[in-house]
C-alpha positions as CSV (number, residue, x, y, z in Angstrom):
1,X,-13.7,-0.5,-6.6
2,X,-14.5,-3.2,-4.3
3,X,-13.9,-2.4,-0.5
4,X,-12.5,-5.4,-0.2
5,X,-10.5,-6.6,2.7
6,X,-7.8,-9.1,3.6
7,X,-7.2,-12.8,4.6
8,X,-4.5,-15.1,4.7
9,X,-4.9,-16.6,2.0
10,X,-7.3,-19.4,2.9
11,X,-10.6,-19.7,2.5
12,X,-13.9,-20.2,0.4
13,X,-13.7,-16.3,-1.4
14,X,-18.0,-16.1,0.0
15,X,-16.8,-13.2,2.1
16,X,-17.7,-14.4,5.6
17,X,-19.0,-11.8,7.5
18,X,-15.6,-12.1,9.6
19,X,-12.5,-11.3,7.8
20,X,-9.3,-12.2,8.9
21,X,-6.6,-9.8,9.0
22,X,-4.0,-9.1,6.3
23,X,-0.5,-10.2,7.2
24,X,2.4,-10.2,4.8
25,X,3.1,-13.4,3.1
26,X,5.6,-14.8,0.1
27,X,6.4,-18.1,-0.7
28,X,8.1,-19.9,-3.1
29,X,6.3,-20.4,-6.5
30,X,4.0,-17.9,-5.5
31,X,2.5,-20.0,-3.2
32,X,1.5,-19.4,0.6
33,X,3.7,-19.2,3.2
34,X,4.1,-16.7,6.1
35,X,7.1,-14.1,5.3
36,X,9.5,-13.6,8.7
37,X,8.0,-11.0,11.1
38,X,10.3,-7.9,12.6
39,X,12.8,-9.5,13.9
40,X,15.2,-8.6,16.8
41,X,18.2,-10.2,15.0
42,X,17.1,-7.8,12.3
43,X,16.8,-4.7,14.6
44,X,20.1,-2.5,13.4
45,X,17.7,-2.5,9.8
46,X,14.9,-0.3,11.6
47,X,14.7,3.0,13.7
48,X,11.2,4.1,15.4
49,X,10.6,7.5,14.8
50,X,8.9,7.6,18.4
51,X,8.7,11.2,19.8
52,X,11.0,13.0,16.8
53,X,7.4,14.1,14.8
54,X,4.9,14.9,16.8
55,X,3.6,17.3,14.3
56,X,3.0,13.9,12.0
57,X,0.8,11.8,13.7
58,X,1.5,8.6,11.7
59,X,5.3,9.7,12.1
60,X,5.2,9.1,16.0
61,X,6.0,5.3,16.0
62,X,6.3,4.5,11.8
63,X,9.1,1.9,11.3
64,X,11.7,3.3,8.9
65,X,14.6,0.8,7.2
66,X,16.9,4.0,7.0
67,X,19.7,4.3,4.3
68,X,23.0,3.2,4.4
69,X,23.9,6.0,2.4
70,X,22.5,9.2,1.7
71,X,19.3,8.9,1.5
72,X,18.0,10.7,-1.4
73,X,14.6,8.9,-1.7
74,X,12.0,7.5,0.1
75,X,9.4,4.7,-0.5
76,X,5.9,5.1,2.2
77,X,4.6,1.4,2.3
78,X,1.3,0.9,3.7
79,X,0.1,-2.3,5.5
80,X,-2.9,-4.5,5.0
81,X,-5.9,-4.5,7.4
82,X,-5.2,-5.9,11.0
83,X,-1.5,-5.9,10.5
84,X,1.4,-3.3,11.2
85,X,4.2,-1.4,9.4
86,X,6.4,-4.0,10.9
87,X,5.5,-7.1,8.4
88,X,6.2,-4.8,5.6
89,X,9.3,-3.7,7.0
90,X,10.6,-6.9,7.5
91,X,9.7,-7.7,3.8
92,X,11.1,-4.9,2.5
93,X,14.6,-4.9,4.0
94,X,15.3,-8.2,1.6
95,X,15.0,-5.5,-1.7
96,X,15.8,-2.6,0.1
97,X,18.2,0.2,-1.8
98,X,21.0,1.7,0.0
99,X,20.3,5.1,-0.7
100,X,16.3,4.8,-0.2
101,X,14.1,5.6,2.9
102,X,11.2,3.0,3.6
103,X,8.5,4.5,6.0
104,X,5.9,1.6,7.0
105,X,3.7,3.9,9.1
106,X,0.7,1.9,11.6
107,X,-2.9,2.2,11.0
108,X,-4.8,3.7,13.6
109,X,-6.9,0.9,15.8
110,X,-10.7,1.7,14.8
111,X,-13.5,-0.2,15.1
112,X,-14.7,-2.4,11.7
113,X,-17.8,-2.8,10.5
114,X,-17.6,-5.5,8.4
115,X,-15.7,-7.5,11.2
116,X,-18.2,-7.0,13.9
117,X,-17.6,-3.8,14.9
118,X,-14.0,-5.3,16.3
119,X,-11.0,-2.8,16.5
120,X,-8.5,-3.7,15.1
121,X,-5.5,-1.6,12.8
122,X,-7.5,0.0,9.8
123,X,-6.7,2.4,7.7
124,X,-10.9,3.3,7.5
125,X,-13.6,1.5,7.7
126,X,-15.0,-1.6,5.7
127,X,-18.7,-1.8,5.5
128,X,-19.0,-5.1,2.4
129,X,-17.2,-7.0,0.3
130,X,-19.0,-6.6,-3.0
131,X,-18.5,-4.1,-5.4
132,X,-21.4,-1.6,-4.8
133,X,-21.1,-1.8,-0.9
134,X,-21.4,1.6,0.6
135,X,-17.6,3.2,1.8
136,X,-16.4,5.1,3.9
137,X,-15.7,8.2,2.1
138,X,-14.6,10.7,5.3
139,X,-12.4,7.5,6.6
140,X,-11.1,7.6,3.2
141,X,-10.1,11.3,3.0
142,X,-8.9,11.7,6.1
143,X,-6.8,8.3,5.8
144,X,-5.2,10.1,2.7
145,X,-4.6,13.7,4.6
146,X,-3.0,11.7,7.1
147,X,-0.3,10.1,4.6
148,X,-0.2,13.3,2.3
149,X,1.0,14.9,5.6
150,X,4.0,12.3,5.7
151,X,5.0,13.2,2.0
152,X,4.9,16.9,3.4
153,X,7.5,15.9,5.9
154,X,9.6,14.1,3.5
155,X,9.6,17.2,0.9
156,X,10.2,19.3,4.3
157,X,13.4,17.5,5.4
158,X,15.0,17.4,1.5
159,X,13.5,14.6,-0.2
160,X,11.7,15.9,-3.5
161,X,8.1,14.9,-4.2
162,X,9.3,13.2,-7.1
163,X,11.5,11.0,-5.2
164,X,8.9,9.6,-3.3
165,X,7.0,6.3,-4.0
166,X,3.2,5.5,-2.1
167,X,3.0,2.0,-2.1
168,X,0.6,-0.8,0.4
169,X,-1.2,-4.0,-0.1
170,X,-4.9,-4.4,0.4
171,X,-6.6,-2.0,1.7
172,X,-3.2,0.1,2.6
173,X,-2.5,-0.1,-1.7
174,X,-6.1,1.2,-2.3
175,X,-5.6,4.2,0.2
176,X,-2.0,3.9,-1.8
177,X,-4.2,5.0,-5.0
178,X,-6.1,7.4,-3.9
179,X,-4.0,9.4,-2.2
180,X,-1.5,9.4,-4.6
181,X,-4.3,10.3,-7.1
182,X,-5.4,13.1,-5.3
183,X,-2.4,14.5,-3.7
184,X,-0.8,18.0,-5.2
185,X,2.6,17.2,-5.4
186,X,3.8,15.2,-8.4
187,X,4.9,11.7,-7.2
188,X,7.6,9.7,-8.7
189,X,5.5,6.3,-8.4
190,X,3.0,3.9,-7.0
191,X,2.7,0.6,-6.2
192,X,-0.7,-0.9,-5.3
193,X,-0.8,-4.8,-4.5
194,X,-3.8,-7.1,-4.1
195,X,-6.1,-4.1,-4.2
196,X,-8.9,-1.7,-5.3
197,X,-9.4,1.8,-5.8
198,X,-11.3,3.7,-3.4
199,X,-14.2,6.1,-4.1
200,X,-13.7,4.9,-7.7
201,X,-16.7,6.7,-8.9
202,X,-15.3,9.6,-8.4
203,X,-12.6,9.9,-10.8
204,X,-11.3,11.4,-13.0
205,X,-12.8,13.8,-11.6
206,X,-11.2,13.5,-8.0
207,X,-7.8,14.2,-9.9
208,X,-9.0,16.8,-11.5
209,X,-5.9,18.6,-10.7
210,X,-3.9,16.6,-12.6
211,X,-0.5,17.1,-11.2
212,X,-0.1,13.0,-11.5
213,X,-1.5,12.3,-14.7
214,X,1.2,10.8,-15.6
215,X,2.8,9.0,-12.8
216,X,3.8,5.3,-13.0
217,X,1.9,2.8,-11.7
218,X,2.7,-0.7,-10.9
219,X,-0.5,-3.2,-9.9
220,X,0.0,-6.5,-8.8
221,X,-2.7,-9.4,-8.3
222,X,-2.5,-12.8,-6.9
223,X,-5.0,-14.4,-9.6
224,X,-6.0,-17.0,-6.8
225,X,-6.9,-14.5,-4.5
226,X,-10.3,-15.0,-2.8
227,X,-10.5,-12.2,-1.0
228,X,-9.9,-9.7,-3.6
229,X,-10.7,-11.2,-7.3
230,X,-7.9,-10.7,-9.5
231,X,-11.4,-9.3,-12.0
232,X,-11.6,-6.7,-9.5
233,X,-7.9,-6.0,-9.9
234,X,-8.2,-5.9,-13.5
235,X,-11.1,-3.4,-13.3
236,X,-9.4,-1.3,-11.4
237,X,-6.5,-1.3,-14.2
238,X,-9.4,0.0,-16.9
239,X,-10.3,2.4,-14.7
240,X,-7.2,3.9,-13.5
241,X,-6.3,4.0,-18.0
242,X,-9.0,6.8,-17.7
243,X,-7.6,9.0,-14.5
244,X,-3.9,8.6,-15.7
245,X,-1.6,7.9,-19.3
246,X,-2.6,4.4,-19.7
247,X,1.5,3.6,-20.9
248,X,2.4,4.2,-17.1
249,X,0.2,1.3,-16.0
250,X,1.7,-2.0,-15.6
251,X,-1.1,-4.8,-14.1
252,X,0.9,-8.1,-13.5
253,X,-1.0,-11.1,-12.2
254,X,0.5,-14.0,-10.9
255,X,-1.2,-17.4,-11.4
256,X,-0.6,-19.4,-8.3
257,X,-0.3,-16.6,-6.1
258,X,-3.8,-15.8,-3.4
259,X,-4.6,-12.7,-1.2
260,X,-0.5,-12.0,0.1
261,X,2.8,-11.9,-1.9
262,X,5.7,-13.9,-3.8
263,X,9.3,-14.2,-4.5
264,X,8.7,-12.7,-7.8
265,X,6.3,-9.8,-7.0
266,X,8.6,-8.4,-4.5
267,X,11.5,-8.8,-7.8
268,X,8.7,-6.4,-9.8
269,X,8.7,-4.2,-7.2
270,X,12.2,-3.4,-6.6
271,X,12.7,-3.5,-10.2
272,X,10.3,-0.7,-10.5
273,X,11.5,1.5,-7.6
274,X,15.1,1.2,-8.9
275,X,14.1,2.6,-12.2
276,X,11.6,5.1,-10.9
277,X,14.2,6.3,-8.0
278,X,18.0,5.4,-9.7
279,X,20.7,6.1,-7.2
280,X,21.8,10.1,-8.1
């Protein structure tokens, strides 16, 4: 779909040639305002898994909101362009589950083409804003080795495939999709937000294995976001009735809500994880 990218929320929607990084933002009312950063206050909540996977790349320094219980599930959230696993952390503890594992791995720092050839966190590279820009289709599928060898891990260390949700916003929900999409073990969910899906031309048949068809699938859109049109989100909703069961899809827009996040989306998303992943 459109390889869009993110902003904070501002703007005129032309797609100036710079774009300004994602960052994690709710608000009241769905309106704009900046969500609290990681917080030292706040740092019993997180653990970095520095040094303890080495064998993970994306493992080495992910911020993880561990359990207060068992943990018998585990949500991978992946951040927005320019920003870190930190923001999402942050906004995740607030509807965090006692018994759930939240991973908010770090893009690598690459250099972006639509940005000027600046380096800056990026899960692959952006060449255009509209919807028939080229993409970067080896970025893409090695982005979505990369996560698919964090689900390994999980599945590894005793958390089924099926109790694991891929979730992100922007660009990190798009590489959400398509991994998800493509990946051979059967996921319990996904959760894409204020995004596209990659390399859409090439599904179905990119899933021709099926092993998801019928996963769950929650989409979110700001319908004031001009970074991403909510039309773009909505296309991506047809499209992804034709690559999965079209009951699993939910596609909730939010009227006042732009290119970042609200009181009430983050409500839809725990929601959803608590009934994809109930405490066993």
């Amino acid at each position: 779909m459109l390889p869009g990218v993110g902003g904070d929320g501002g703007g005129d929607g032309r797609g100036d040639a710079f774009i300004r990084a994602d960052r994690t933002r709710t608000g009241k009312r769905c309106a704009s305002f900046r969500a609290p950063r990681f917080s030292l206050v706040r740092c019993e909540l997180y653990s970095c898994m520095c040094g303890n996977n080495m064998s993970v790349p994306l493992l080495a320094d992910a911020v993880t909101i561990s359990g207060t219980e068992r943990e018998t599930a585990a949500v991978i959230f992946l951040h927005g362009l320019g920003d870190t696993g930190h923001s999402w952390a942050d906004a995740l503890s607030s509807i965090r589950l006692p018994y759930v594992k939240y991973i908010c791995p770090h893009a690598p720092r690459i250099p972006v083409t639509l940005n000027m050839k600046m380096v800056m966190p990026s899960w692959f590279d952006l060449m255009g804003l509209s919807p028939d820009a080229p993409e970067d289709e080896n970025g893409i599928k090695k982005a979505a080795e990369n996560i698919k060898a964090v689900i390994d891990h999980e599945v590894k260390n005793g958390i089924p495939a099926n109790r694991i949700i891929l979730a992100g916003f922007s660009q990190g929900g798009a590489l959400s999709l398509y991994t998800a999409l493509t990946c051979s073990h059967q996921l319990a969910g996904i959760v894409a937000l204020s995004c596209w899906l990659p390399l859409h031309r090439t599904f179905p048949q990119a899933a021709s294995n099926g092993v998801n068809k019928d996963i769950a699938i929650l989409q979110c859109h700001g319908e004031m976001d001009p970074m991403i049109p909510v039309r773009f989100g909505a296309l991506t909703a047809e499209k992804l009735k034709g690559v999965v069961n079209p009951s699993r899809i939910q596609f909730r827009t939010y009227p006042r809500m732009m290119h970042n996040s609200c009181p009430q989306e983050m409500m839809a998303v725990k929601d959803f994880i608590e009934k994809l992943l109930p405490r066993i």
